[in-house]
C-alpha positions as CSV (number, residue, x, y, z in Angstrom):
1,X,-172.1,146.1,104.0
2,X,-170.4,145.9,100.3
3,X,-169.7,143.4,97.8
4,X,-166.1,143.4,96.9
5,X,-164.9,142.8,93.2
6,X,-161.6,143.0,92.3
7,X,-161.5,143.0,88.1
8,X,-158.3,142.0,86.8
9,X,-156.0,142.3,89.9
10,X,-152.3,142.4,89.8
11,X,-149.8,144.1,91.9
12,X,-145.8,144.5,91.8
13,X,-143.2,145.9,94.7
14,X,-140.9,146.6,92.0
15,X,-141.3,149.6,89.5
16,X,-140.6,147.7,86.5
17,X,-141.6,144.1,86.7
18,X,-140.4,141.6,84.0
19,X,-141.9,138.7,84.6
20,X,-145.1,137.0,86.5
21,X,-142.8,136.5,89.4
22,X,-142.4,139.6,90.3
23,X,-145.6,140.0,91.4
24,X,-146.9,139.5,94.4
25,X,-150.7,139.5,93.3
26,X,-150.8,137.8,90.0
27,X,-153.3,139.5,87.4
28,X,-156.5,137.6,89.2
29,X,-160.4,138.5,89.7
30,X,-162.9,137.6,92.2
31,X,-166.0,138.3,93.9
32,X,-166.4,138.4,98.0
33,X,-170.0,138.9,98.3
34,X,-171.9,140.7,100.7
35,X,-172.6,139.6,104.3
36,X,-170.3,136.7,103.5
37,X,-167.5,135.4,105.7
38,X,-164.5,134.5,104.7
39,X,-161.0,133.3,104.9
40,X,-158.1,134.3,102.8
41,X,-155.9,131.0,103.7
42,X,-152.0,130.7,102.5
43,X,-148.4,129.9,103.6
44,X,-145.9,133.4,104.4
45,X,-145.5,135.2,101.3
46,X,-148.1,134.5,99.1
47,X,-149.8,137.6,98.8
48,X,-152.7,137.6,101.5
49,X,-151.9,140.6,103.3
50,X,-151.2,142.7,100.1
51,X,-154.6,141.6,98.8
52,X,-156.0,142.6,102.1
53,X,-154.2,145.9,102.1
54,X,-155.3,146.4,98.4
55,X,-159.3,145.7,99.6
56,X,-158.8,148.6,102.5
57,X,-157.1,151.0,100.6
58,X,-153.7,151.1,102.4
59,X,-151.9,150.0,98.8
60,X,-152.9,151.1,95.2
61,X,-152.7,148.0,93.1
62,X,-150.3,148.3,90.1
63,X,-153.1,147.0,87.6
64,X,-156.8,146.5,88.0
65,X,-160.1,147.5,90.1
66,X,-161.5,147.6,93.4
67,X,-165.2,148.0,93.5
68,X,-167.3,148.2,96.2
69,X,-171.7,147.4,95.0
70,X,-170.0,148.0,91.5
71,X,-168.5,151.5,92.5
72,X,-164.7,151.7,91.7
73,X,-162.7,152.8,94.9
74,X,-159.0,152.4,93.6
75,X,-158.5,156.5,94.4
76,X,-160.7,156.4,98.1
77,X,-158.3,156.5,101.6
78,X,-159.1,153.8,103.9
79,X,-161.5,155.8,105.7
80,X,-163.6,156.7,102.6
81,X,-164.2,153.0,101.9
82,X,-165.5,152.5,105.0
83,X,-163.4,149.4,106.1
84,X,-162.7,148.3,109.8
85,X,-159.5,146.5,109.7
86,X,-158.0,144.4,112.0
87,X,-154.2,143.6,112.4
88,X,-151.8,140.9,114.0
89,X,-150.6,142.7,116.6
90,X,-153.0,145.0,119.1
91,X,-153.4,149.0,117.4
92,X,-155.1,150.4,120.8
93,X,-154.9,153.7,122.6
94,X,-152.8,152.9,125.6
95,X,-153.8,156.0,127.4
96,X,-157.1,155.6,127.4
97,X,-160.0,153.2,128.7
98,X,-160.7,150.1,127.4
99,X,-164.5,151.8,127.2
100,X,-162.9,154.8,125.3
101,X,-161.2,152.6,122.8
102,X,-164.3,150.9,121.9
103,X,-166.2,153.8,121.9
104,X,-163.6,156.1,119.9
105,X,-164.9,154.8,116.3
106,X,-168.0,155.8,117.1
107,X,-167.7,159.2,118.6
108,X,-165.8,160.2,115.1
109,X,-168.9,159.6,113.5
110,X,-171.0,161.8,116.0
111,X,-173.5,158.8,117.3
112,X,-175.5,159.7,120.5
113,X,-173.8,159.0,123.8
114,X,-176.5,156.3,124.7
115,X,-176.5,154.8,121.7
116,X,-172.3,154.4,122.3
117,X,-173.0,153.3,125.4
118,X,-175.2,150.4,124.3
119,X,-172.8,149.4,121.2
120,X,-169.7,149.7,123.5
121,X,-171.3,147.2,126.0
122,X,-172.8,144.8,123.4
123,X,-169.3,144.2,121.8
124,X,-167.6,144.3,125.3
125,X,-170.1,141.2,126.4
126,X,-169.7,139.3,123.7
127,X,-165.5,139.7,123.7
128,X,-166.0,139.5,127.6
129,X,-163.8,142.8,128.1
130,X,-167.1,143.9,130.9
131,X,-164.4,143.5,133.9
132,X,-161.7,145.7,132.3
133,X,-164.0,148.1,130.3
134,X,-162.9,150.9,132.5
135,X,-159.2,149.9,132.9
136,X,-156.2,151.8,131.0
137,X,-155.0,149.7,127.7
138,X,-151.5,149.8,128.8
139,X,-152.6,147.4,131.8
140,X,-154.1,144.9,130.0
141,X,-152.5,141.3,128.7
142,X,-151.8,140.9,125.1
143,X,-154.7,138.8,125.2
144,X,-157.1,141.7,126.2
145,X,-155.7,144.4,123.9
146,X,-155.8,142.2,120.6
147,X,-159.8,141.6,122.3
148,X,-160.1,145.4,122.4
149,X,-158.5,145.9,118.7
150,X,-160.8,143.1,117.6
151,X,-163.7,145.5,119.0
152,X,-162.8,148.9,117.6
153,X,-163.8,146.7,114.4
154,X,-166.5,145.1,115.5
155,X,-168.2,148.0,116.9
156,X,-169.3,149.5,114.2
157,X,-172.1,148.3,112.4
158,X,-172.2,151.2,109.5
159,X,-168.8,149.4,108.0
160,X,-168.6,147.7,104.3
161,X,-166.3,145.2,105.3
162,X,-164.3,143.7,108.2
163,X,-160.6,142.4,107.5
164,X,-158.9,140.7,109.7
165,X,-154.9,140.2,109.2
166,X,-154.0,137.5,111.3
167,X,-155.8,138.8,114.2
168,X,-155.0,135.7,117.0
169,X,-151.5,135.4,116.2
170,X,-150.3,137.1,119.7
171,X,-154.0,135.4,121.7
172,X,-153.2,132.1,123.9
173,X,-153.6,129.4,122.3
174,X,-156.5,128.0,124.7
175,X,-158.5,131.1,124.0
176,X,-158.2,130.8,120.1
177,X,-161.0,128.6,119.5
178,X,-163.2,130.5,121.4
179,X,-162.5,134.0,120.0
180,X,-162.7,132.3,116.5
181,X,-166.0,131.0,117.7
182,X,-167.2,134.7,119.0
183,X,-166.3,136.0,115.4
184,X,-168.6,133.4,113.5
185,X,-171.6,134.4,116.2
186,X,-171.0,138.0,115.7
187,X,-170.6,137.3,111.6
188,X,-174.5,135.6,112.5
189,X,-175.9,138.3,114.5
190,X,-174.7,141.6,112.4
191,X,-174.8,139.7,109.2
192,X,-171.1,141.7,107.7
193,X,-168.8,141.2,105.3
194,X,-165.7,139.8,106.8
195,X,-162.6,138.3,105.1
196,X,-160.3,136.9,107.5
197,X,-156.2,136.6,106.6
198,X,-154.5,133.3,108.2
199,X,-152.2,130.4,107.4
200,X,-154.0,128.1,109.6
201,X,-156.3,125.8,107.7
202,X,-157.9,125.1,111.0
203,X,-158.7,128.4,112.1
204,X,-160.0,129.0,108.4
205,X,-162.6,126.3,108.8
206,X,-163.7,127.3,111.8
207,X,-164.8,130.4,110.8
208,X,-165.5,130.7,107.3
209,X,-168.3,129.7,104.9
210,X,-166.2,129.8,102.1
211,X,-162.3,130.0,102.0
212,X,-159.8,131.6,98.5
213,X,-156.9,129.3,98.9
214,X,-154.0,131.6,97.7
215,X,-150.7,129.9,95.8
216,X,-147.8,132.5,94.9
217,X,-150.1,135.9,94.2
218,X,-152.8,133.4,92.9
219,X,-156.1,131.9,94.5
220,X,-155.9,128.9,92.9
221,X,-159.2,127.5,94.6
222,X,-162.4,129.2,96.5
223,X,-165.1,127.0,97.8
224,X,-165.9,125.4,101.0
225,X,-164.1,123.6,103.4
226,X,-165.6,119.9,102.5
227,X,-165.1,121.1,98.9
228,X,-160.7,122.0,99.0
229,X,-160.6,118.9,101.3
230,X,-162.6,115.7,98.4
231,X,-161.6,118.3,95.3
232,X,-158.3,119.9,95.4
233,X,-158.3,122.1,92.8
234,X,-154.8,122.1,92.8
235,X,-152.0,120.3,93.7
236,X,-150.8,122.8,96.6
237,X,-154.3,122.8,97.7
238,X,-154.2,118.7,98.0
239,X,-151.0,119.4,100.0
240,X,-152.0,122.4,102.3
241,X,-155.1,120.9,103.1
242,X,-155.8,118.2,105.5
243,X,-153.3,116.2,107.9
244,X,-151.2,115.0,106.5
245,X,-152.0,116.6,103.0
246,X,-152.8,114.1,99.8
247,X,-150.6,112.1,98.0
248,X,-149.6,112.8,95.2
249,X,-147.7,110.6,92.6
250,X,-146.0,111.4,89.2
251,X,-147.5,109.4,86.1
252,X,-146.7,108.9,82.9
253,X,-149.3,108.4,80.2
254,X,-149.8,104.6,78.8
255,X,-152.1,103.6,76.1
256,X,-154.7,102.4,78.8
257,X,-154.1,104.8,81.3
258,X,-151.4,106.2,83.8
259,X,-148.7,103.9,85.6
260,X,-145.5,104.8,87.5
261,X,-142.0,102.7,88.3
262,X,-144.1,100.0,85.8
263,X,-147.2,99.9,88.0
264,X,-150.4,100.9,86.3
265,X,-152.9,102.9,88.1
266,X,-156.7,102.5,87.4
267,X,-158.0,105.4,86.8
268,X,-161.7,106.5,85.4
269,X,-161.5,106.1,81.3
270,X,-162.5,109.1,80.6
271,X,-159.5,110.8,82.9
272,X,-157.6,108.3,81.5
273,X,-158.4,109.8,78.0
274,X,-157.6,113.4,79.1
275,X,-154.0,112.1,80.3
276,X,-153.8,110.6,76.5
277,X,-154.6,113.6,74.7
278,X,-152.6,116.2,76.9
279,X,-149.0,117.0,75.3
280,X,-148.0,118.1,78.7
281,X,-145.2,115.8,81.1
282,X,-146.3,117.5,84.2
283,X,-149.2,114.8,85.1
284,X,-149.8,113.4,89.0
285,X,-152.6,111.8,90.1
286,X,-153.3,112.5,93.5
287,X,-155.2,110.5,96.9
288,X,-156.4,111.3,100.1
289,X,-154.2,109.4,102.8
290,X,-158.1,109.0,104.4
291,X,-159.1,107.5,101.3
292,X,-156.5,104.8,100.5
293,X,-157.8,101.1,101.9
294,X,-155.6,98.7,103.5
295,X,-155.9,95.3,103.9
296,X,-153.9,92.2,105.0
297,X,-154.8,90.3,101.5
298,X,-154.6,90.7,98.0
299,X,-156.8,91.9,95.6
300,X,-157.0,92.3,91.9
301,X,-157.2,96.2,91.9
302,X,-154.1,96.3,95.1
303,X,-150.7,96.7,95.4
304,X,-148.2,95.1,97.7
305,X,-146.2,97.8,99.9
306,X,-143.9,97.8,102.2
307,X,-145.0,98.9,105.1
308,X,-141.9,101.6,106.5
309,X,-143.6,102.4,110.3
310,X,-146.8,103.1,111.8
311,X,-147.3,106.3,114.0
312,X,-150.0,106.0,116.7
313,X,-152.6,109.5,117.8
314,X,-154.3,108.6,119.6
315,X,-157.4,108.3,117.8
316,X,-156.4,107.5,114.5
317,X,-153.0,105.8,113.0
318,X,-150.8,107.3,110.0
319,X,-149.3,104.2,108.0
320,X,-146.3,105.0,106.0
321,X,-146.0,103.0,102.9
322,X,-143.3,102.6,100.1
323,X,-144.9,101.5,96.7
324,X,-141.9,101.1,94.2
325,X,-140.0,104.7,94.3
326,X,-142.9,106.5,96.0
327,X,-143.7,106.9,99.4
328,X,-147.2,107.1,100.3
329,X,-149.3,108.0,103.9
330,X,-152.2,106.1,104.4
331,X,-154.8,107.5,107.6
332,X,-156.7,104.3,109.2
333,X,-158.4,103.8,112.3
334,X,-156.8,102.8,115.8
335,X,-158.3,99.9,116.2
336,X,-157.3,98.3,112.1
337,X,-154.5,95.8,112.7
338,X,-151.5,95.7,110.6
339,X,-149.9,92.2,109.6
340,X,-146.1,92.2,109.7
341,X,-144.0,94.3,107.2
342,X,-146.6,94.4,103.8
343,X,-149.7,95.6,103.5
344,X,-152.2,95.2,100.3
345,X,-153.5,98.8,99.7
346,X,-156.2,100.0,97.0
347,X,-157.1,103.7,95.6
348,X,-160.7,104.1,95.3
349,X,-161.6,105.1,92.4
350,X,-164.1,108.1,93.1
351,X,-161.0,109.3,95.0
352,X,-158.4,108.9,93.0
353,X,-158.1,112.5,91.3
354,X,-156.0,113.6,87.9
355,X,-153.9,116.6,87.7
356,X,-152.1,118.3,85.1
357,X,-149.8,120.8,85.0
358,X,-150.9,120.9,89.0
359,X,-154.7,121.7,88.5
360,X,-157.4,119.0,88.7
361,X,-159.0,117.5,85.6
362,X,-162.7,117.5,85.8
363,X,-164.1,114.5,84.8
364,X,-166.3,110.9,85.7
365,X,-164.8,109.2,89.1
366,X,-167.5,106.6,89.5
């Protein structure tokens, strides 16, 4: 197993770039450390797969370093690095055995024939290929041969890394959870570094232990799943995050605060003194629709809203809300009842967070 460094990261499709959007990594470093496993998490187009193919060695990054325990691999093939990867869409030998395909890995690096036969039959339990291990590829379901790609990876247990592109993209949805599950127990038993590519925050938290939130060629936020759900780092994180994602509502500064359409917004005083002192116009505070209280009365820290409709799931409710120009989503329980057309609601104050220029101001939310 490796750590994995990249130092001042940046890569460009184009030949000449001009400008930072032209890049489809952003100049960027960061650490995935060893025997960790993780989740490169992002909408389409926002560099995760390029990253990924820039860790494995399958593109040379325009600027910066790849090191593997320190060692700089920018110049090594794919195979020199030592990296199992695993892609969206099944890369098996159809003509061969499903035992074959597992085993093929292996027999390129000259391990005994028992010892093959052991690995092959560990990984083929735990992705439960036994009943088709001796079955062509080209007769199994899509299902079965991502399984089988999954295991060509999973095999070998001499690798520095695992990478997984998307891997369940073409697997049923009713045996996503399950494989996703398999991965984290494997990731416990073999202790490897994995980094897993996907634009599904659930599938994210399911397996990772940490999770690089990436924003156009950027990860604008690496921590935990409890941590990018209470502490955006970002705006697009607040919004990408959770269901439905945060509020988030444009402010402008006043000499006591923040306030919008004439309503002021009580916010901590000392993120009330960064909004003061910041020359920048580009300042939102931002709320958790879990975190906003309703309630059928007034209070002095509430505001009256109108309440637009209520949707019902079963075992929660989302509350739309229109506070002056904004509308807001507020998450409450099934079982809360709603009085007529207005509704009293208040921000919390530990919840309430500050952003400018979309990233989160550190600061007191007592």
């Amino acid at each position: 197993m490796a750590e994995i460094q990249l130092k001042s990261l940046a890569h460009s499709y184009s030949k000449h770039p001009s400008g930072a959007e032209d890049y489809a990594i952003r100049q960027m470093s960061h650490v995935w450390h060893n025997g960790g496993a993780y989740a490169l998490l992002g909408p389409s187009g926002c560099g995760k797969s390029t990253m990924l193919n820039i860790i494995s060695g399958l593109l040379q990054p325009s600027e910066g370093e790849v090191l593997f325990d320190n060692v700089k691999v920018n110049e090594l093939s794919p195979k020199d690095r030592n990296i199992a990867q695993v892609f969206q869409f099944p890369v098996i030998y159809d003509s061969m055995t499903v035992y074959d395909n597992l085993a093929f890995p292996l027999r390129n690096v000259g391990m005994p024939k028992a010892k093959i036969k052991a690995k092959v039959d560990e990984i083929a339990a735990i992705l439960e290929l036994g009943e088709v291990l001796h079955n062509k590829a080209r007769n199994l379901t899509a299902d079965e041969k991502q399984k089988v790609s999954m295991g060509r990876g999973l095999v070998r247990d001499d690798v520095s890394a695992i990478l997984f592109d998307e891997p369940l993209t073409v697997i049923d949805p009713q045996l996503k959870w399950k494989l996703r599950r398999k991965l984290k127990q494997i990731h416990e038993q073999f202790n490897i570094t994995m980094v897993y590519v996907t634009h599904d925050q659930l599938e994210a938290s399911t397996f990772a232990d940490k999770i690089a939130v990436m924003y156009e060629g950027q990860i604008v936020q690496f921590g935990t799943p409890r941590e990018l759900f209470e502490s955006p780092n970002h705006t697009f994180v607040g919004y990408f995050i959770g269901s439905p994602g945060m509020n988030l509502i444009p402010v402008q500064r006043t000499e006591t605060g923040v306030e919008f359409d004439g309503l002021p917004l009580h916010i901590h005083p000392e993120l009330a003194k960064y909004a003061e002192t910041s020359t920048s116009s580009n300042i939102k505070i931002g709320i958790r629709p879990e975190f906003v209280r309703l309630s059928n009365t007034p209070a002095d820290d509430s505001y009256e809203c109108h309440v637009k409709y209520i949707e019902d799931l079963g075992t929660y409710r989302i509350v739309t809300l229109e506070l002056g120009s904004q509308t807001l989503l507020a998450r409450i329980d099934e079982d809360q009842v709603i009085e007529g057309d207005t509704v009293h609601i208040g921000f919390p104050r530990q919840w309430l967070k500050l952003y400018i220029d979309e990233f989160l101001v550190e600061g007191a939310t007592e």
